[in-house]
C-alpha positions as CSV (number, residue, x, y, z in Angstrom):
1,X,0.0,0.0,0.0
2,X,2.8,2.2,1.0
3,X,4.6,1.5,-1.9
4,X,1.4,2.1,-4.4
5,X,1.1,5.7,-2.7
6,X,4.6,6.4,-3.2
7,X,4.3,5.6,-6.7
8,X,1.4,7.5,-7.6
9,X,3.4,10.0,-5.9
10,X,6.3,9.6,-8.8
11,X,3.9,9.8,-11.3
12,X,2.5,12.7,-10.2
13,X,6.0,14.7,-9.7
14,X,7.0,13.5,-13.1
15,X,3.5,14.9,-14.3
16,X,4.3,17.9,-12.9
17,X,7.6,18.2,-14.6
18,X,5.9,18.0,-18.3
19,X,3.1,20.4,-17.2
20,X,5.9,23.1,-16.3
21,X,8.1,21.9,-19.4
22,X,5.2,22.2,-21.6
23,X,3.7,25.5,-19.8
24,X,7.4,27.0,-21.4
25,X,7.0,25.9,-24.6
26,X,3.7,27.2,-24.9
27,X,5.1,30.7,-23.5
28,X,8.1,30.7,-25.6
29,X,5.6,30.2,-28.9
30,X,4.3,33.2,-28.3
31,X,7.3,35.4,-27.3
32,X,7.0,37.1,-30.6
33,X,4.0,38.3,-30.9
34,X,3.3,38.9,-27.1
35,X,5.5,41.3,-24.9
36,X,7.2,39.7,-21.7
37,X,4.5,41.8,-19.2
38,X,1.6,40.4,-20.7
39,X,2.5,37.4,-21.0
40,X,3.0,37.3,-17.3
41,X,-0.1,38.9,-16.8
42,X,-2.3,36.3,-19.4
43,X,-0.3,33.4,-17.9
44,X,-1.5,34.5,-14.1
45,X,-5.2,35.1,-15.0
46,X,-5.5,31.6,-16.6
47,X,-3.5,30.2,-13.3
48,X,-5.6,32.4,-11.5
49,X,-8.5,31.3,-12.4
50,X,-7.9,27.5,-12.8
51,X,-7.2,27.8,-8.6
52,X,-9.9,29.9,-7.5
53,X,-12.4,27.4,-8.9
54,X,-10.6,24.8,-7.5
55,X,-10.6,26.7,-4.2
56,X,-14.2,27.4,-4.4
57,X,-15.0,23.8,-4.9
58,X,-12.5,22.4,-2.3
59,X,-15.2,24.2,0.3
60,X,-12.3,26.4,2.0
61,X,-13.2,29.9,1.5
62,X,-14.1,29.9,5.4
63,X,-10.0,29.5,5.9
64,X,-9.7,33.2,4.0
65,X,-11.0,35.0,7.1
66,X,-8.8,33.7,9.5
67,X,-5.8,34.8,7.4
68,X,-3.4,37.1,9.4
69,X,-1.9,40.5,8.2
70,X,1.5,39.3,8.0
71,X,1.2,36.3,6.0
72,X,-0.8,38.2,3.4
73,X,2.0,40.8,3.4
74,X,5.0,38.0,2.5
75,X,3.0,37.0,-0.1
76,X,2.5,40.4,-1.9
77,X,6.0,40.8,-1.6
78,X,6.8,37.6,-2.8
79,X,4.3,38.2,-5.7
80,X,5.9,41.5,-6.8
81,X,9.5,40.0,-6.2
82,X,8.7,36.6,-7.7
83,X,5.7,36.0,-10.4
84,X,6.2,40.2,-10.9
85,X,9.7,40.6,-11.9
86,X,11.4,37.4,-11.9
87,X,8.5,35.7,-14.2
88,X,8.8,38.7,-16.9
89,X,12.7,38.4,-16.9
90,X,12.6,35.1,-17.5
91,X,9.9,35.8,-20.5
92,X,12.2,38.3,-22.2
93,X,15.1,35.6,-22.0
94,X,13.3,33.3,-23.6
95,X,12.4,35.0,-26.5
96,X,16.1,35.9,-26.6
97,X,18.0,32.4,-26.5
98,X,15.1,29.8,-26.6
99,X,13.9,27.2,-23.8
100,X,16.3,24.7,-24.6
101,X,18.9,27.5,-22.9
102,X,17.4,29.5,-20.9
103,X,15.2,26.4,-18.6
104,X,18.2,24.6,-17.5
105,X,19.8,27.7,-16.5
106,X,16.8,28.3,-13.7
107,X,18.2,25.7,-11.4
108,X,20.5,27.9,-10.6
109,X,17.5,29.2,-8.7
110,X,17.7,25.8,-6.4
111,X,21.7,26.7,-5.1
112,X,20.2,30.4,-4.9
113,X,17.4,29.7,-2.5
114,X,19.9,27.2,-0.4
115,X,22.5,30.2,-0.3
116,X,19.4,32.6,1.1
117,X,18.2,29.9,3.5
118,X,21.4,29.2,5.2
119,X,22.0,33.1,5.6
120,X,18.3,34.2,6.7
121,X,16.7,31.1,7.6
122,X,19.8,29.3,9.3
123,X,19.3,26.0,7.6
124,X,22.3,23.8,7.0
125,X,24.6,23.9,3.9
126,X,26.0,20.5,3.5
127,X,28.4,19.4,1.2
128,X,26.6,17.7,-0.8
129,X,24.6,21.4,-1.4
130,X,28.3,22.8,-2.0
131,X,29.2,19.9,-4.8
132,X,25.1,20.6,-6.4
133,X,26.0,24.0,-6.3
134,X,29.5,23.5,-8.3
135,X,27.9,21.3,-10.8
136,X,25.1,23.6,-11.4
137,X,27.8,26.3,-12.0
138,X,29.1,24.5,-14.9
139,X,26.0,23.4,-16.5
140,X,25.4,27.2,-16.7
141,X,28.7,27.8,-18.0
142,X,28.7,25.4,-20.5
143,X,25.1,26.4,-21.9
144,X,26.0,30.2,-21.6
145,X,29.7,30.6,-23.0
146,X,30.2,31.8,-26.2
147,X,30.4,28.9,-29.1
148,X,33.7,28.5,-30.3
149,X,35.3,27.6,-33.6
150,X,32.7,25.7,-35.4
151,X,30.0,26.0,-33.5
152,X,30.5,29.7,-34.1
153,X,28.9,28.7,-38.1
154,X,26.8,26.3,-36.8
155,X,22.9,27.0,-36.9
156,X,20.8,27.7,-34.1
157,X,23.6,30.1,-31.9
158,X,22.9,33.5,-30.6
159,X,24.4,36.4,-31.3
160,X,27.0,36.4,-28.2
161,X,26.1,39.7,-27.1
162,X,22.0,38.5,-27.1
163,X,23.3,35.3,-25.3
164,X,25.0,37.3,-22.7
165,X,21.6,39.4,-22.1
166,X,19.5,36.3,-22.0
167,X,21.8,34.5,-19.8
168,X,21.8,37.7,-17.2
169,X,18.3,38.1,-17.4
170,X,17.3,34.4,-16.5
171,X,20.2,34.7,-13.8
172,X,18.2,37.8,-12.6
173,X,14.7,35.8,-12.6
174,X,16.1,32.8,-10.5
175,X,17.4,35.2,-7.8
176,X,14.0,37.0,-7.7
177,X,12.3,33.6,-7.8
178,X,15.2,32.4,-4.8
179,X,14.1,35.3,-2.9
180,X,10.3,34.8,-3.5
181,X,10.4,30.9,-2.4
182,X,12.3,31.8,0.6
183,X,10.0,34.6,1.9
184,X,7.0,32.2,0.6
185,X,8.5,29.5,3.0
186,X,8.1,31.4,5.6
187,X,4.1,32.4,5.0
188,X,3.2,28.7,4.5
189,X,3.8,28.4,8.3
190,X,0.3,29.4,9.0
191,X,-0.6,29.1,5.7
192,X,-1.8,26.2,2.9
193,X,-0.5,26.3,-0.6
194,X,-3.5,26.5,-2.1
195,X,-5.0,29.3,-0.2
196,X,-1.4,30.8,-1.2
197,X,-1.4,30.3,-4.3
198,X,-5.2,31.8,-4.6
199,X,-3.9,34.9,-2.9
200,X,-0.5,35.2,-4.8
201,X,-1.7,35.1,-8.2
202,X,-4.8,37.8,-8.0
203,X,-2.2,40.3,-6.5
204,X,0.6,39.7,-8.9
205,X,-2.4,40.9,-11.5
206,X,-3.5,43.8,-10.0
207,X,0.0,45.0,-9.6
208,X,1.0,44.6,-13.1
209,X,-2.3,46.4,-14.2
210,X,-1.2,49.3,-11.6
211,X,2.3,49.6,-13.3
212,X,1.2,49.0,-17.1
213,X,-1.9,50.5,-17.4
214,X,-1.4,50.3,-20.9
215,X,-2.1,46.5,-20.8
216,X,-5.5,46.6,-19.5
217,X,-7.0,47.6,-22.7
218,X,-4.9,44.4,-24.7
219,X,-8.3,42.4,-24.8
220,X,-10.5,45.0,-26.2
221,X,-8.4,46.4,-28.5
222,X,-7.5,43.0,-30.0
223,X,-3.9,43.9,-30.3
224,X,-2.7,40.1,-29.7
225,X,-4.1,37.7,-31.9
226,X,-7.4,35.9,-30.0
227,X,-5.2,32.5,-30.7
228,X,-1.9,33.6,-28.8
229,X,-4.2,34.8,-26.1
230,X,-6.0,31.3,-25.9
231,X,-2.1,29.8,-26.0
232,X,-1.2,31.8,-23.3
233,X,-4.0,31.2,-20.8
234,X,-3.5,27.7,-21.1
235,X,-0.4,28.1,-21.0
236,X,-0.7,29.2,-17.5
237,X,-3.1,26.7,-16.4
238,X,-1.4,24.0,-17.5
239,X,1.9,25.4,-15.8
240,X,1.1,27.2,-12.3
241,X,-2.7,25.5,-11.9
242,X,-2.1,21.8,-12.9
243,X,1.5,21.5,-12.8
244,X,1.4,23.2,-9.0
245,X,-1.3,21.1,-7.9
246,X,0.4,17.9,-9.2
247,X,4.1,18.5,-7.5
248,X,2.1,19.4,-4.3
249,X,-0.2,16.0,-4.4
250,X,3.6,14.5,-5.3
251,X,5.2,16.1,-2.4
252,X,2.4,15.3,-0.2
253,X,2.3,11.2,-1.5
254,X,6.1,10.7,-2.1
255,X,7.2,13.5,0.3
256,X,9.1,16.8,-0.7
257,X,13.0,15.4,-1.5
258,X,11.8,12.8,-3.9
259,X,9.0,14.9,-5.6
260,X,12.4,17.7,-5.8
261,X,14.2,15.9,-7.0
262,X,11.6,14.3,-9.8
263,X,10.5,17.4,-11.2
264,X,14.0,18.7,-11.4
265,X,14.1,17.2,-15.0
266,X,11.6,19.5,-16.2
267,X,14.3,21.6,-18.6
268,X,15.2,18.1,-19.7
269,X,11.8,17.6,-20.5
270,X,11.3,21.4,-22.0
271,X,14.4,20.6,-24.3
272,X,13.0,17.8,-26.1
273,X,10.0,19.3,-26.5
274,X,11.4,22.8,-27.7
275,X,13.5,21.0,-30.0
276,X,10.5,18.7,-31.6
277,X,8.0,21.4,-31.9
278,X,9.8,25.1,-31.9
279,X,12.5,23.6,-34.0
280,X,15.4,25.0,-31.6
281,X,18.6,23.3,-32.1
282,X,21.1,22.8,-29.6
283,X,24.6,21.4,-29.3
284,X,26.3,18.4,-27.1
285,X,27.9,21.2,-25.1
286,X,24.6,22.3,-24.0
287,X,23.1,19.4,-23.5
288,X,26.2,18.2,-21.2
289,X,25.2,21.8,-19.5
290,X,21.4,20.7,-18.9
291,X,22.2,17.6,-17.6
292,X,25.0,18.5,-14.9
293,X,22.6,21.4,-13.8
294,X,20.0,19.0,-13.1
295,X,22.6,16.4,-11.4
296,X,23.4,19.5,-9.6
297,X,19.7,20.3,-8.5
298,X,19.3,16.0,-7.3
299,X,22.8,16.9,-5.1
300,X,21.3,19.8,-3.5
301,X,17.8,18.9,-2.7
């Protein structure tokens, strides 16, 4: 019996990992014909609204009212920090160097958040976070450096200087995101995920409104073609709505190291996909770089 739930548990991380591999793909279709802030916005409403029916159906609304000030106020900051800016960094760098790049770079997120922890939160930083952390280093090395000699004519290679800003902007996202999970960690201490989540996602969409105003007419105006928009929402409900729900039915059937370390081959995942259906092309140098990163991420979690 044990051994059943721990397997549905698996399946469920490894579910996860598609949903959030195929959420980028989805994204990174649309990068040019959709700007990076509402993208984040479109993503978030679909997200948003995939949860709050799930919320309303789970019969927990009653658990909103008992919600202190200072949990709701992490998870603003968290939201501007996090889904705000990190999210539309990472959209611009995607539609700079691809997904097949710029997801496996992200774990660096994972050495980012233990670095944050260990200084704020005074958990422990084995060696075994040290050695995730090296080998995540060089799997963003070798996806990042410049090609050289015949790679440099080879297809499918941005310009060096674009590679160089797509490679600092996804840096940038997975500190905002370190930063966001840690301060999140500390909310979900008196709060559940879902409830969270449901709280998270409305603000993030409110706040982007407040500082684009410009975007609140995109629906109306019918600037983005009704297809991309359709793409996107999905997009975000496949990522953030199913994807979340999945890794946290994972964590809570197979617990949180193994459903970690599971879903850590999501960029693996996003490659192959990026490669079969956005036709991006990628070298053995960086796919050596995705798959130390993710070696790095097992080591660390």
């Amino acid at each position: 019996m044990l051994r059943e739930k721990t397997l549905v548990g698996e399946i469920s991380a490894l579910a996860s990992a598609l949903c959030w591999a195929l959420s980028n793909v989805l994204i990174k279709s649309q990068t040019d014909r959709i700007d990076a802030v509402a993208l984040n916005i479109l993503r978030s409403i679909g997200a948003a609204v995939f949860l709050v029916l799930i919320f309303i159906f789970s019969g927990k609304i009653g658990d909103l009212s008992r919600i202190s000030l200072y949990p709701v106020m992490l998870l603003v900051g968290s939201s501007v920090v996090g889904l705000g800016l990190g999210d539309t960094l990472y959209f611009r760098s995607m539609g700079l160097i691809g997904v097949a790049r710029s997801f496996p770079i992200t774990n660096v997120s994972v050495l980012f958040t233990a670095v944050i922890a260990y200084v704020f939160l005074k958990e422990n930083l084995s060696w075994l976070i040290i050695l995730g952390g090296v080998l995540i280093i060089a799997g963003v090395y070798l996806i990042a450096a410049p090609p050289r000699g015949k790679e440099e004519k080879g297809p499918g290679n941005p310009d060096p200087k674009v590679m160089a800003k797509g490679t600092g902007l996804v840096l940038g996202a997975s500190a905002c995101w370190a930063v966001s999970i840690t301060t999140v960690k500390v909310a979900l201490e008196s709060l559940s995920p879902l409830v969270a989540n449901v709280i998270r996602l409305p603000v993030i969409i409110l706040l982007l409104f407040m500082f684009y105003p410009s975007r609140i007419g995109m629906f109306k105006s019918r600037k983005y073609p009704l297809r991309s928009l359709a793409i996107v929402l999905g997009a975000g409900i496949v990522g953030i709505g199913l994807g979340g729900l999945l890794f946290l039915f994972s964590i809570q059937q197979a617990g949180a190291a193994k459903a970690s370390i599971l879903t850590s081959i999501s960029p693996l995942f996003a490659t192959a996909i990026s490669i079969a259906f956005l036709k991006e092309r990628i070298n053995l140098r960086i796919g050596i770089g995705a798959l130390l990163s993710v070696v790095g991420v097992w080591f660390v979690v």
